[in-house]
TITIBA-184754 format. One line per 5 residues: number of its first residue (from 0); their letters; for each residue x negated, y negated, z negated of N, C-alpha, C, O, CB. Coordinates in Angstrom, 1 decimal, padded with zeros to 4 digits. Atoms other than C-alpha are relative to their C-alpha. Glycine has a CB too. Layout:
BEGIN
NUM = a = X,Y,Z,X,Y,Z,X,Y,Z,X,Y,Z,X,Y,Z | ...
//
This chain:
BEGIN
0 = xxxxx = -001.5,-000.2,-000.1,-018.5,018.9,011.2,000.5,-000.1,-001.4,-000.1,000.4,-002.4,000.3,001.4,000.6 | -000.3,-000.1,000.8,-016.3,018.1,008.8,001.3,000.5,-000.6,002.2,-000.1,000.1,-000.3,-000.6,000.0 | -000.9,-000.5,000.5,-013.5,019.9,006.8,001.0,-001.3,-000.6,000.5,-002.2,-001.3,-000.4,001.0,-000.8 | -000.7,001.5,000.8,-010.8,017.2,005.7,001.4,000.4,-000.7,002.5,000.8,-000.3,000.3,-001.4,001.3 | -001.7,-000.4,001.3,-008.2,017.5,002.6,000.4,-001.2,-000.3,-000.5,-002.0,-000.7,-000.2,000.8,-001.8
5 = xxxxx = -000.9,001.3,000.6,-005.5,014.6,001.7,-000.1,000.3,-001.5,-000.5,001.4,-001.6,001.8,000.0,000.5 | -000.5,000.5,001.3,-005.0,014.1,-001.8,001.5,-000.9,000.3,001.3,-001.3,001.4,-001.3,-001.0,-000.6 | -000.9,000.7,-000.4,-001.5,012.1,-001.6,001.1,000.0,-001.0,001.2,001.1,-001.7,000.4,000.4,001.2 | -000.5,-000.1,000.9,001.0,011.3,-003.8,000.2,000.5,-001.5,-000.7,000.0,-002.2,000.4,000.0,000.5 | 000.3,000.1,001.7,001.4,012.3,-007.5,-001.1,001.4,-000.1,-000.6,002.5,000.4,001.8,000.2,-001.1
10 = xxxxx = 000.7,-001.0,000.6,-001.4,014.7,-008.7,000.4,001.3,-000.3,000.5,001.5,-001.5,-000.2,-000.3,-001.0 | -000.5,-001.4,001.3,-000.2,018.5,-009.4,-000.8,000.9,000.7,-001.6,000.7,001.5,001.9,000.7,-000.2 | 000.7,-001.3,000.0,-001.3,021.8,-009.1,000.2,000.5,001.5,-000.7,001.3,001.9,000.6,001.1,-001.1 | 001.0,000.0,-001.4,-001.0,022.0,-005.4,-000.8,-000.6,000.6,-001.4,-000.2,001.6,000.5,000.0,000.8 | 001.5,000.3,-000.6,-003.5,019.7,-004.7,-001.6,000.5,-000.4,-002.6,000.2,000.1,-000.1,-001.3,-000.1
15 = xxxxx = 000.7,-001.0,000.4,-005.5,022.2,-006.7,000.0,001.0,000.9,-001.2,001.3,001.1,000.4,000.4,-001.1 | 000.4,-001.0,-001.5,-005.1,024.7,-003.7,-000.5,-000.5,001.1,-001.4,000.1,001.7,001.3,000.7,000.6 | 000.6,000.8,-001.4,-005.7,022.0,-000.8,-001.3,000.1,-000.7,-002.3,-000.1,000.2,000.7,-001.9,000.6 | 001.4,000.7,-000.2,-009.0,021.7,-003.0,-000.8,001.5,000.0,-002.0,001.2,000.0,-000.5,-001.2,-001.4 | 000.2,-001.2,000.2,-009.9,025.6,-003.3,-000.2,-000.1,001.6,-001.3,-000.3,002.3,001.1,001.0,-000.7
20 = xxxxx = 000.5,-000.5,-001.6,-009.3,026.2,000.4,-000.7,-000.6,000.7,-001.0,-000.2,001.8,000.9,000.0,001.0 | 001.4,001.1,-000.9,-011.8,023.2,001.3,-001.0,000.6,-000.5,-002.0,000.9,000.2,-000.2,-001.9,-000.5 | 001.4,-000.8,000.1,-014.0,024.8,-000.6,000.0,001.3,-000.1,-000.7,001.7,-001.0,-000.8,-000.3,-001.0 | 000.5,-001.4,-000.4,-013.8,028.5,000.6,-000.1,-000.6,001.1,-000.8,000.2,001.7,000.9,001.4,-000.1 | 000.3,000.3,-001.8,-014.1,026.8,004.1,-001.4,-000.2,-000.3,-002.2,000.7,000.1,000.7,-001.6,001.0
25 = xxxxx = 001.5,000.8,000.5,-017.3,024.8,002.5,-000.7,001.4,-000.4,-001.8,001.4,000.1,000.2,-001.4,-001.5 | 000.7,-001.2,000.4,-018.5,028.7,001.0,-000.2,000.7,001.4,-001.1,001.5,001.5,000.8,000.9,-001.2 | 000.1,-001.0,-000.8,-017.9,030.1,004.4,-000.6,-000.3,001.0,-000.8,000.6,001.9,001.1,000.4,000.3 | 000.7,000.6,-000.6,-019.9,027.7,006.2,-001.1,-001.1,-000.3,-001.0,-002.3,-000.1,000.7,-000.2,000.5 | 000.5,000.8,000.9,-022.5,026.3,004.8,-000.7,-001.4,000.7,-001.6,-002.1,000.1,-000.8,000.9,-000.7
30 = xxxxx = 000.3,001.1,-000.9,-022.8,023.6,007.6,000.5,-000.7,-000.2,000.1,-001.9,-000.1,000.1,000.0,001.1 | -001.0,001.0,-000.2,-019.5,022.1,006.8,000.1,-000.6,-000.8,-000.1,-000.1,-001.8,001.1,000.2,000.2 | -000.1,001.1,001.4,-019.0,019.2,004.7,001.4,-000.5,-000.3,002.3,-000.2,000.5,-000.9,-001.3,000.2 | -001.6,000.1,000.8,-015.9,018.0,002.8,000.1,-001.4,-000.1,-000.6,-002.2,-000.7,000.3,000.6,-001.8 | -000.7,001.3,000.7,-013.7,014.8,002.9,001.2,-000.2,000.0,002.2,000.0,000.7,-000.3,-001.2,000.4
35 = xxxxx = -001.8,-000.1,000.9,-010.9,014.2,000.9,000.4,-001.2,-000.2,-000.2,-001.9,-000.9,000.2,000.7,-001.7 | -000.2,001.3,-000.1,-009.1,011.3,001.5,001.2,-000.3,-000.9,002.2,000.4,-000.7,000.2,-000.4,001.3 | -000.6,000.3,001.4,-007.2,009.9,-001.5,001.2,-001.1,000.1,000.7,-002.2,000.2,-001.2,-000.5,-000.9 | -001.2,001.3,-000.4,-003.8,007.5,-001.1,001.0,000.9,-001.7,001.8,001.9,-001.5,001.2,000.2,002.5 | -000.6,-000.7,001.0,-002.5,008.6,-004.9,000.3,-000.9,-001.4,-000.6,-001.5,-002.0,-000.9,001.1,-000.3
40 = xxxxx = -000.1,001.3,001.1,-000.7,006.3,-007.9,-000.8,000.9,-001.5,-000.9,000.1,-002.4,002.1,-000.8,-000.3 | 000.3,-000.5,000.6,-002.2,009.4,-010.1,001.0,001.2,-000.4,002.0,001.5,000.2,-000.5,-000.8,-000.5 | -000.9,-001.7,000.0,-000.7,012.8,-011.5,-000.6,000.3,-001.6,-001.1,-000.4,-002.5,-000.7,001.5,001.6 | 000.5,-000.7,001.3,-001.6,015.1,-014.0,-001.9,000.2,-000.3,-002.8,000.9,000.2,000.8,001.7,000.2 | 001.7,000.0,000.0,-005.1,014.6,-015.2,-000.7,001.2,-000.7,-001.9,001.1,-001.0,-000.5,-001.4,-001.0
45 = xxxxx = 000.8,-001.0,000.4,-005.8,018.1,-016.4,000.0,001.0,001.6,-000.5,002.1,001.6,000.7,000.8,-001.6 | 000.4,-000.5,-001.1,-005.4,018.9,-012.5,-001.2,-000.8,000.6,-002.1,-000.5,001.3,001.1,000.2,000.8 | 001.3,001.5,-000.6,-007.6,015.5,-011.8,-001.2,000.9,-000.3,-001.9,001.2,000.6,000.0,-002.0,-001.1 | 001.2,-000.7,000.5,-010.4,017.8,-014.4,-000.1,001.4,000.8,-001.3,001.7,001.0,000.2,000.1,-001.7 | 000.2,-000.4,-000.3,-009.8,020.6,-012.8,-000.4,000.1,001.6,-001.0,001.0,002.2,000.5,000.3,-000.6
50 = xxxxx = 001.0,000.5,-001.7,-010.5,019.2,-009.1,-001.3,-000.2,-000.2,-002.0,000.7,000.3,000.3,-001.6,000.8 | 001.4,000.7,000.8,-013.7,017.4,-010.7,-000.7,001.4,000.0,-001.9,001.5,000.4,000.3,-000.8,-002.0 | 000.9,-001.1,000.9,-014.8,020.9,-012.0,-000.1,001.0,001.0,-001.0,001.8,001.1,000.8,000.6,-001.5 | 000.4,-000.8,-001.0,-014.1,022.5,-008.8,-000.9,-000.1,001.0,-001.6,000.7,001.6,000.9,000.1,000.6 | 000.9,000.5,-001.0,-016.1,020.1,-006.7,-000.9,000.1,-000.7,-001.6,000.2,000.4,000.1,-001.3,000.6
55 = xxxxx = 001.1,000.6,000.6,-019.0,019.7,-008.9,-001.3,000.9,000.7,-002.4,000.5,000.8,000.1,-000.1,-001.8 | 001.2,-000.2,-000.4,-021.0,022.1,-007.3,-000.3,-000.4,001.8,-001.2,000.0,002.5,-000.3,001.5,-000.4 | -000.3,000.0,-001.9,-020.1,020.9,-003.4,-000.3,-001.8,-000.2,-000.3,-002.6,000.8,002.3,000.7,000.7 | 000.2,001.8,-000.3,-020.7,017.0,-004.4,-000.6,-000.6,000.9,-000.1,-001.5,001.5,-000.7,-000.7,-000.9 | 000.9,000.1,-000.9,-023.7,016.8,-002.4,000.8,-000.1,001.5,000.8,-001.1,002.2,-001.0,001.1,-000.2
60 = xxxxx = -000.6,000.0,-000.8,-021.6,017.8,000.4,001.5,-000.6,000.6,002.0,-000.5,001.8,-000.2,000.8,-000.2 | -001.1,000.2,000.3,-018.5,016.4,-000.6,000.1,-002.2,000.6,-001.0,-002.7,000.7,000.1,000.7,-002.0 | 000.3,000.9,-000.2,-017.7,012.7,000.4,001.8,-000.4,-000.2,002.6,000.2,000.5,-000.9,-000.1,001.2 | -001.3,000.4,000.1,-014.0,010.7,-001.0,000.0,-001.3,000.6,-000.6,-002.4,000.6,000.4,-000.1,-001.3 | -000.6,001.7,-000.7,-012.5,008.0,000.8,001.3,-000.5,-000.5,002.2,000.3,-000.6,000.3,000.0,001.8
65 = xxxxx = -001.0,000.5,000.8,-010.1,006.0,-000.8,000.5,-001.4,001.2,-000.3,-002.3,001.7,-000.7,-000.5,-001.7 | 000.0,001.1,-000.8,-008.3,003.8,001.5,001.5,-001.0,-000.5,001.8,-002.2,-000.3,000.0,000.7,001.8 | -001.3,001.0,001.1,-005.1,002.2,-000.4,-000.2,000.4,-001.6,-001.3,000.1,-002.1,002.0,000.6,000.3 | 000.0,-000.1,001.7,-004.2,003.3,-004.3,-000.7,001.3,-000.4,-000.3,002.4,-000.1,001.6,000.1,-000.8 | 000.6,-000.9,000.3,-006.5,005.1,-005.6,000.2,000.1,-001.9,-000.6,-000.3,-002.6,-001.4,-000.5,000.6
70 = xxxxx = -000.1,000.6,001.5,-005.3,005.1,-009.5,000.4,001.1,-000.4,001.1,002.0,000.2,000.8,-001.3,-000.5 | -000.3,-001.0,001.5,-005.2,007.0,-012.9,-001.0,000.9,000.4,-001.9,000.5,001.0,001.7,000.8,-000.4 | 000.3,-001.0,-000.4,-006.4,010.4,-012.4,-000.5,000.2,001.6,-001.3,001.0,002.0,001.1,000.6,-000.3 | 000.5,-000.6,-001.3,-006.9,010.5,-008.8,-001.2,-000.8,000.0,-002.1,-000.3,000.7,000.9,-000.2,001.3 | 001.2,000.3,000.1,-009.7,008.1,-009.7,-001.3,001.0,-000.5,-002.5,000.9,-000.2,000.2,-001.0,-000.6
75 = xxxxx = 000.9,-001.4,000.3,-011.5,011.1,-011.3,-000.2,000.8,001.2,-001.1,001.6,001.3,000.9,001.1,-001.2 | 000.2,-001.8,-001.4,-011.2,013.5,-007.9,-000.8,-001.1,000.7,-001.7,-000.7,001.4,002.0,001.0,001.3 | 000.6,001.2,-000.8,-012.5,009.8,-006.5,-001.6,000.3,-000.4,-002.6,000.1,000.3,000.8,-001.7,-000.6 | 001.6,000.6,000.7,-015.7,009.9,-008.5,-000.4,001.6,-000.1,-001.3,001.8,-000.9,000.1,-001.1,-002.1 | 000.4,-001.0,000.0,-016.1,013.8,-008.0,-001.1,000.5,001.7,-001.2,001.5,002.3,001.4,000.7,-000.3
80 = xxxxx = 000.2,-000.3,-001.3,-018.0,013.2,-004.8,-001.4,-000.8,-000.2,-001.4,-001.8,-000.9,001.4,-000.5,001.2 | 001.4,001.0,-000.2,-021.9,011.7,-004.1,000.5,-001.0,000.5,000.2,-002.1,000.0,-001.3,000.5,000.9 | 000.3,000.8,-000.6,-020.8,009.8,-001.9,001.4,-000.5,000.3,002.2,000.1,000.8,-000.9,000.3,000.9 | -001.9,000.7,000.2,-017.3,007.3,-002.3,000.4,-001.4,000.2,000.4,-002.5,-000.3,000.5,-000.1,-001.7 | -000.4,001.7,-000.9,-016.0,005.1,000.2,001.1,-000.3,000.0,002.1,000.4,000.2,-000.2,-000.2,001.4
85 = xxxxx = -001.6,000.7,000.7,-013.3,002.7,-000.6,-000.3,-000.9,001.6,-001.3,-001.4,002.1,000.1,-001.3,-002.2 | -000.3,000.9,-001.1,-011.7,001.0,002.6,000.2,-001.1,-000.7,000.3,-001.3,-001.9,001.3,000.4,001.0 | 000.2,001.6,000.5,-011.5,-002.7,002.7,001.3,-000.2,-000.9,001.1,-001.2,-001.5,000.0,-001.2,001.5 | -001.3,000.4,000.4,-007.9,-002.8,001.2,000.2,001.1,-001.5,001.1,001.2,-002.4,001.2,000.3,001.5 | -000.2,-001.2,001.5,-008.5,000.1,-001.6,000.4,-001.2,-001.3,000.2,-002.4,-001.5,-002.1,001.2,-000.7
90 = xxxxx = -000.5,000.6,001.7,-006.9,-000.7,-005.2,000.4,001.4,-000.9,001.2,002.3,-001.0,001.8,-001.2,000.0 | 000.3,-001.5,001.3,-008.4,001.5,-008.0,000.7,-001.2,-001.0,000.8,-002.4,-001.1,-002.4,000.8,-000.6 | -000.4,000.4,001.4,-006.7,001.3,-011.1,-000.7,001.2,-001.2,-001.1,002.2,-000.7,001.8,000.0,-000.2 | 000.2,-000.1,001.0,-007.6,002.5,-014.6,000.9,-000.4,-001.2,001.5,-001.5,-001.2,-001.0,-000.4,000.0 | -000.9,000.4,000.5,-005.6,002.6,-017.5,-000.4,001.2,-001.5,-001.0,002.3,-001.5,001.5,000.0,000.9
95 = xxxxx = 000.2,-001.5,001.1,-005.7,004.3,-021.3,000.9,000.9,000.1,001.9,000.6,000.8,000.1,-000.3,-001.6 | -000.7,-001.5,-000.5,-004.3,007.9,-021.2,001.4,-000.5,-000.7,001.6,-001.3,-001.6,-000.9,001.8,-000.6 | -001.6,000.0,000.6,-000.7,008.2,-021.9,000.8,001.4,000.7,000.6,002.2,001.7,000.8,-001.5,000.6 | -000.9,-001.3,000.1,001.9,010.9,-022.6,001.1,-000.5,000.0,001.4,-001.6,-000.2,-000.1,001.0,-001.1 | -001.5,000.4,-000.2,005.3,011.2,-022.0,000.7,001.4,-001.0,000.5,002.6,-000.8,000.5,000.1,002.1
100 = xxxxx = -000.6,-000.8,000.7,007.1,013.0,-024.5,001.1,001.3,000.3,002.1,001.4,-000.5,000.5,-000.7,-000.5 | -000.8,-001.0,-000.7,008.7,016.3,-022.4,000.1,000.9,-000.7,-001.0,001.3,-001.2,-000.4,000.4,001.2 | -000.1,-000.9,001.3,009.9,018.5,-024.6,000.4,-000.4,-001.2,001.2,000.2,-001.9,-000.9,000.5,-000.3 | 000.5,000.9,001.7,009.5,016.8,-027.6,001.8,-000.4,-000.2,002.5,-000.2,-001.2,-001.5,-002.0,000.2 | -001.4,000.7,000.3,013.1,014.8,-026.7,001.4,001.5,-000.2,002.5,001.6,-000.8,000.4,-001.3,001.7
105 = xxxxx = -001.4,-001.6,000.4,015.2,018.5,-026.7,-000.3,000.1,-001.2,000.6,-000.4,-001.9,-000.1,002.0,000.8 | 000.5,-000.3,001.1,013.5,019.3,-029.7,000.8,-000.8,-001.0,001.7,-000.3,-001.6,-001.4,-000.3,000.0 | -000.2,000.8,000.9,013.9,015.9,-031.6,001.7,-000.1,-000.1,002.3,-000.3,-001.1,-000.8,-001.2,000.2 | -001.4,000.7,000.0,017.6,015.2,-030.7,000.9,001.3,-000.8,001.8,001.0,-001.5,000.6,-000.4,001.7 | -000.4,-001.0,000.9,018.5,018.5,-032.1,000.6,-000.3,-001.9,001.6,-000.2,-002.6,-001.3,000.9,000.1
110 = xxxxx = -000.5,000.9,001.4,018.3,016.9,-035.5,000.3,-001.2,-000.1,-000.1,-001.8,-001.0,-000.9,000.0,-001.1 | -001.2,001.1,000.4,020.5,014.0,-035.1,000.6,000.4,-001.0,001.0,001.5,-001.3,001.1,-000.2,001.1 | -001.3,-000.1,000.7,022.5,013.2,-037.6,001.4,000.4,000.1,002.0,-000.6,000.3,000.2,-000.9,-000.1 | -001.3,-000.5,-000.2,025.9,014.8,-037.2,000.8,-000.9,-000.1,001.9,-000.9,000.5,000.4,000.9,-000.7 | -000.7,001.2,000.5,027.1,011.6,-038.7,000.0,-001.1,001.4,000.8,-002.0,001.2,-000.8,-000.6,-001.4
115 = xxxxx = -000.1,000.8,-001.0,026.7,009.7,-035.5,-001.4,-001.2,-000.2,-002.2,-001.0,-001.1,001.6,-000.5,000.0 | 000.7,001.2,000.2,024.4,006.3,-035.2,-001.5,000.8,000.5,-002.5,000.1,000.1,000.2,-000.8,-001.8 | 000.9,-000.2,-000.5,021.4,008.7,-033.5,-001.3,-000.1,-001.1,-002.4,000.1,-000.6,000.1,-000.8,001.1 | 000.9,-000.4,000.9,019.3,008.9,-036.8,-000.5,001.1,000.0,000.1,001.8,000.8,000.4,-000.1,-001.1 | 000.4,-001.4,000.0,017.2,012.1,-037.3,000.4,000.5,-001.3,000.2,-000.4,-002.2,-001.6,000.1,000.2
120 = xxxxx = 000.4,-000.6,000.7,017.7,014.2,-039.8,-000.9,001.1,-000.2,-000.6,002.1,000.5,000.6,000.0,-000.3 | 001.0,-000.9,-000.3,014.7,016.3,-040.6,000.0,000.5,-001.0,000.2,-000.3,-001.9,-001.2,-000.4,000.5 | 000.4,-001.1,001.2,014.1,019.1,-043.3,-002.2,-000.6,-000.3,-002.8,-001.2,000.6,000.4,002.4,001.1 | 001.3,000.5,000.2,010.1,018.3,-045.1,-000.7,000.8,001.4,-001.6,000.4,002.2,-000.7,000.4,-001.8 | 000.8,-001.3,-000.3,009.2,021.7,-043.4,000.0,-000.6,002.0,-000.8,-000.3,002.8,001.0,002.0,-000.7
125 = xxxxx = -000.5,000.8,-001.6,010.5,019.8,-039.6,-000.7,-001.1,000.1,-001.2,-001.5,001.2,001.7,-000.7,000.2 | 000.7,000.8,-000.3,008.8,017.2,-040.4,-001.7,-000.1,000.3,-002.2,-001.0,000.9,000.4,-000.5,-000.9 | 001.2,-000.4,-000.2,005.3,018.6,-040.5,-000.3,000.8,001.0,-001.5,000.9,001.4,-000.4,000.5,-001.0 | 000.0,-000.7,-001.3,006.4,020.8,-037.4,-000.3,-001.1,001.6,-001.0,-000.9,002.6,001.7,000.6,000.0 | -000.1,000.9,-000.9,006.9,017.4,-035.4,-001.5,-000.8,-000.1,-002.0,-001.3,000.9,001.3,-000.9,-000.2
130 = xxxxx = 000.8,000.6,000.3,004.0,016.0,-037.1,-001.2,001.0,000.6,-002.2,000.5,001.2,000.2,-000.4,-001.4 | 001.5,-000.8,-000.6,001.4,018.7,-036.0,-000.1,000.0,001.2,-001.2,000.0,001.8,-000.1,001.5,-000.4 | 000.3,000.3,-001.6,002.7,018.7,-032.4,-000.5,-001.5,000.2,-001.7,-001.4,000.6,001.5,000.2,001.0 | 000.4,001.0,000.2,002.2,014.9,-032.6,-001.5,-000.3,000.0,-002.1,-001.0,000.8,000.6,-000.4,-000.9 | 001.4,-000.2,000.3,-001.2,015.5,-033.9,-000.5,000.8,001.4,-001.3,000.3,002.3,-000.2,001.0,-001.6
135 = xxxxx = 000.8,-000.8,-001.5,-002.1,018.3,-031.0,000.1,-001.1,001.1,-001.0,-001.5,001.6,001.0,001.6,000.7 | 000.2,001.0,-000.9,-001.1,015.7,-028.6,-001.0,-001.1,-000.2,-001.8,-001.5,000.6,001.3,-000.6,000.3 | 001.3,000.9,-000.6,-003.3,013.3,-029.5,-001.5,000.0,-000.2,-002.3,-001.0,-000.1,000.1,-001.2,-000.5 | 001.2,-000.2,000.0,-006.3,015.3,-030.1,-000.1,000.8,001.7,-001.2,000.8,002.3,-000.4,001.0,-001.4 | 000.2,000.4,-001.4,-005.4,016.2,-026.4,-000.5,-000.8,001.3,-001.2,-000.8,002.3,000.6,000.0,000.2
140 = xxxxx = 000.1,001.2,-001.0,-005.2,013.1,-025.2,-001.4,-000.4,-000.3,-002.1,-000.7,000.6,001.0,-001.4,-000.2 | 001.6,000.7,000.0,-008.6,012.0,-027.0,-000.6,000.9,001.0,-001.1,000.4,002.0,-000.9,000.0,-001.5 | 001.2,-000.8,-001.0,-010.6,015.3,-025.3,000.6,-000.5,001.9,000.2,000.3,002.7,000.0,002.4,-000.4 | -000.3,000.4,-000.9,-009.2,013.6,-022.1,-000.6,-001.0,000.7,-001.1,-001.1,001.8,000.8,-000.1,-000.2 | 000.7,001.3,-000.1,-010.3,010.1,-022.5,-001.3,000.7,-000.2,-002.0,000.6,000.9,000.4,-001.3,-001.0
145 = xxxxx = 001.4,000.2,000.0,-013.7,011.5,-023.9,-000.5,000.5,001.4,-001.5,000.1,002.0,-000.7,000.9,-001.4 | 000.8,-000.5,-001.0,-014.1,013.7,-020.9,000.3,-001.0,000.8,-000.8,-001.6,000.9,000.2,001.4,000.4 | 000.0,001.4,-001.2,-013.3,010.8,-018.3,-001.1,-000.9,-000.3,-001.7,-001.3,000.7,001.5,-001.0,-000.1 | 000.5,000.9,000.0,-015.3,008.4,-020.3,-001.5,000.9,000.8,-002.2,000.3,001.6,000.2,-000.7,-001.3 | 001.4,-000.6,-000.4,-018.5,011.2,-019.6,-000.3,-000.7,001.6,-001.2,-001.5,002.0,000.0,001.9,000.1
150 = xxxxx = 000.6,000.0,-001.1,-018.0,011.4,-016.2,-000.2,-001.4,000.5,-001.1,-001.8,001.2,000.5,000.9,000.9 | 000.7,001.5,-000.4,-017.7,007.4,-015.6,-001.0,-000.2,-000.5,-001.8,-000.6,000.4,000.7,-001.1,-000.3 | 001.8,000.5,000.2,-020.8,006.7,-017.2,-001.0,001.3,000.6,-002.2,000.9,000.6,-000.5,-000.3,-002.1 | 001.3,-000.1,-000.6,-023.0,009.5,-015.6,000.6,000.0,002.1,000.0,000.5,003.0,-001.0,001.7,-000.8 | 000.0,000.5,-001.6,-021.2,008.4,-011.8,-000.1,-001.6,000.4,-000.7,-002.0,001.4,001.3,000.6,000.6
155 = xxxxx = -000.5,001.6,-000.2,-020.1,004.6,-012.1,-001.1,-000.5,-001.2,-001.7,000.2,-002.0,001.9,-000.3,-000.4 | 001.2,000.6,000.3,-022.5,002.0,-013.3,000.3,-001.0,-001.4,-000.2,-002.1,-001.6,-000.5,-000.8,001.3 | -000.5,000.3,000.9,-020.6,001.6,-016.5,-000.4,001.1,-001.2,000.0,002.3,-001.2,001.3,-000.1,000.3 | 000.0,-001.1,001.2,-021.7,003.3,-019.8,001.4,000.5,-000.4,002.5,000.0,-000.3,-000.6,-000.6,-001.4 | -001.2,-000.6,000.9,-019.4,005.4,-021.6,000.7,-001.1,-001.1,001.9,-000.9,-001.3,-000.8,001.3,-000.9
160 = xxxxx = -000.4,001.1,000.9,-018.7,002.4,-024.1,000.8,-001.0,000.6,001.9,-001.4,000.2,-001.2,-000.7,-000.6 | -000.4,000.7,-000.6,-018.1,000.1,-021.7,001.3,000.5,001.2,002.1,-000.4,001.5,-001.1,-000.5,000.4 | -001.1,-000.7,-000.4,-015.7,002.2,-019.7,001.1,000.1,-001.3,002.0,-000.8,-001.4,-000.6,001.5,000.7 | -000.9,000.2,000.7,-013.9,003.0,-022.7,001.0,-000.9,-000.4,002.2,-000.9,-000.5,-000.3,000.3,-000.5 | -000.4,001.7,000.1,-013.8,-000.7,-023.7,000.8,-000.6,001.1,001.6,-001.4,000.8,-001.3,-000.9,000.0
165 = xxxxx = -000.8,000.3,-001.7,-012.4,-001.3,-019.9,001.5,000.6,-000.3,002.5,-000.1,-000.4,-000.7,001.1,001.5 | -001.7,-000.6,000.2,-009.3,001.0,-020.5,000.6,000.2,-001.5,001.6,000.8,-001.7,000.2,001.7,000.8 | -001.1,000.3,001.3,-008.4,000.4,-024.1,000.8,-000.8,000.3,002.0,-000.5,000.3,-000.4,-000.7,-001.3 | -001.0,001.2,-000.2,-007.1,-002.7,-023.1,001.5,000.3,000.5,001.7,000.6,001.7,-000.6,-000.8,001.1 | -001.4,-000.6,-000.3,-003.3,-001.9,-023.0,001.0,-000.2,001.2,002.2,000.2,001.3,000.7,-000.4,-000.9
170 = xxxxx = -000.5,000.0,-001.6,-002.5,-002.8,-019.3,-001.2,000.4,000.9,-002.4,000.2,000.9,000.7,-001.5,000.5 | 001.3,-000.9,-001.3,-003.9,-000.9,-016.3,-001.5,-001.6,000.6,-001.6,-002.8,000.5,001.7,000.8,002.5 | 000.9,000.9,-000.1,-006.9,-002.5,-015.0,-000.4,000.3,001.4,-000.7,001.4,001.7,-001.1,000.2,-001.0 | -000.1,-000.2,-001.5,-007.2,-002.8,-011.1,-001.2,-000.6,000.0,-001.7,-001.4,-000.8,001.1,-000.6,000.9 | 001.7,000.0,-000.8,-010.5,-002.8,-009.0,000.6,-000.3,001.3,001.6,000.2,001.7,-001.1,001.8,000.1
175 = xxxxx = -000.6,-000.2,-001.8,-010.2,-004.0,-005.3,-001.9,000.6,000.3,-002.9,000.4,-000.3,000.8,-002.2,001.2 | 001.5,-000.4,-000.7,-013.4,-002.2,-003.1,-000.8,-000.9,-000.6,-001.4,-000.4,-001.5,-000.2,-000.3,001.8 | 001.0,000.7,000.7,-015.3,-005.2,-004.1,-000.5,000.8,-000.9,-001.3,001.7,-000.9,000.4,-001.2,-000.6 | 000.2,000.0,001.5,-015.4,-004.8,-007.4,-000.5,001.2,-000.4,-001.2,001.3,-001.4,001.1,-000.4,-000.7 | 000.1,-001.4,000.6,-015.2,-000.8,-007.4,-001.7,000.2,000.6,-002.3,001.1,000.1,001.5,001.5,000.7
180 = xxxxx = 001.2,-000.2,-000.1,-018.9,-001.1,-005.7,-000.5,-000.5,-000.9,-001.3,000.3,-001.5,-000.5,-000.4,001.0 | 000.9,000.6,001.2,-020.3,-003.3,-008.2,000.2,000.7,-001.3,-000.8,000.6,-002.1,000.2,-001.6,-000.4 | 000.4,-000.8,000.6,-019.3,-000.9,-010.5,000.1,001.3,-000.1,000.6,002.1,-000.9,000.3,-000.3,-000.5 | 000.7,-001.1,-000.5,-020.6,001.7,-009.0,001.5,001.5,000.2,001.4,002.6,000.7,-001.5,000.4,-001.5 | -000.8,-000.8,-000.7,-017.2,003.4,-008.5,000.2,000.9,001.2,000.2,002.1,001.2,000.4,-000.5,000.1
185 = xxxxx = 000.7,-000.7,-001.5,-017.6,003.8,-004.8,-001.3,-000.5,000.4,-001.8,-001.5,-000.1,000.8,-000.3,001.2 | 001.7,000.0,-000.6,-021.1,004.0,-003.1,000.4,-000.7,001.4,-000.6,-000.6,002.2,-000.9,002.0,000.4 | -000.2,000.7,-001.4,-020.0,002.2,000.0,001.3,-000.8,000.2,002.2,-000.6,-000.7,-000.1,001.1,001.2 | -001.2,000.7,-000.4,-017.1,-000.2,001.5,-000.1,000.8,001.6,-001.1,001.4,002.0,-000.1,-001.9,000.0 | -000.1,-000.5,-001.7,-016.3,000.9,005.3,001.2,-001.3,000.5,001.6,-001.5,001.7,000.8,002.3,000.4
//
């Protein structure tokens, strides 16, 4: 018997509860097994790590099916499972991490020029304020990529190098089923 959770549209922190209550079902029975079926253009990838980190001890039991877009982040909850079946029509994507500057734009516009023409003006001491958030963000974003590249090289049949090398490239990088078997993405086509 199996327990079954959507994944669906953009990534957030409620699909962090649909994945909790699969697995108190999965703790409360230790017969039942888990599949989570995935239709997602991607979301927030520090809920993608925290799905990953929830399943990791239920993998065995755990089984993703991907049957349309499987991309960004939701490809991580994709690869959190032993066993990962892409329908005949799946389209995994991949892509290097990216941020969107929320916050950042109240912040910055603040010091406009008063003079008009949308220039900044910044004090030195503003400038090293903007400059250190800048900095935190992209020692974020690296422990992001590094942790993604781990888990694609010890699930998918891509080293860590070669994964990385895959999504530098500055446009997303689409997989159809084929392709996501040969590299070891998913474990099966259906």
């Amino acid at each position: 018997m199996s327990y079954i959770a959507n994944i669906t549209g953009t990534i957030n922190g409620n699909h962090t509860h649909i994945i909790q209550g699969a697995i108190n079902s999965l703790i409360a029975d230790p017969t039942l097994e888990l599949e989570i079926h995935i239709e997602s253009d991607g979301g927030d990838p520090d809920v993608a790590k925290h799905i990953f980190d929830l399943l990791e001890d239920y993998r065995s039991r755990t089984t993703t099916i991907a049957n349309g877009k499987c991309m960004s982040s939701a490809v991580l909850i994709f690869l959190a499972a032993d066993t990962r079946i892409a329908g005949p029509n799946a389209d995994f994507m991949i892509h290097p991490t990216s941020w969107i500057l929320w916050g950042m734009y109240s912040f910055l516009k603040t010091y406009r020029s008063p003079h008009g023409g949308g220039d900044l003006t910044l004090t030195l001491s503003e400038v090293y304020t903007v400059q250190a958030q800048l900095n935190t963000a992209v020692r974020r974003l690296t422990e992001i990529e590094d942790y993604t590249d781990e888990i694609f090289a010890s699930r998918a049949k891509l080293t860590k190098k070669q994964f990385s090398l895959r999504r530098s490239v500055n446009t997303d990088q689409h997989f159809t089923a084929e392709e996501s078997l040969q590299l070891g993405i998913s474990t099966k086509i259906i």
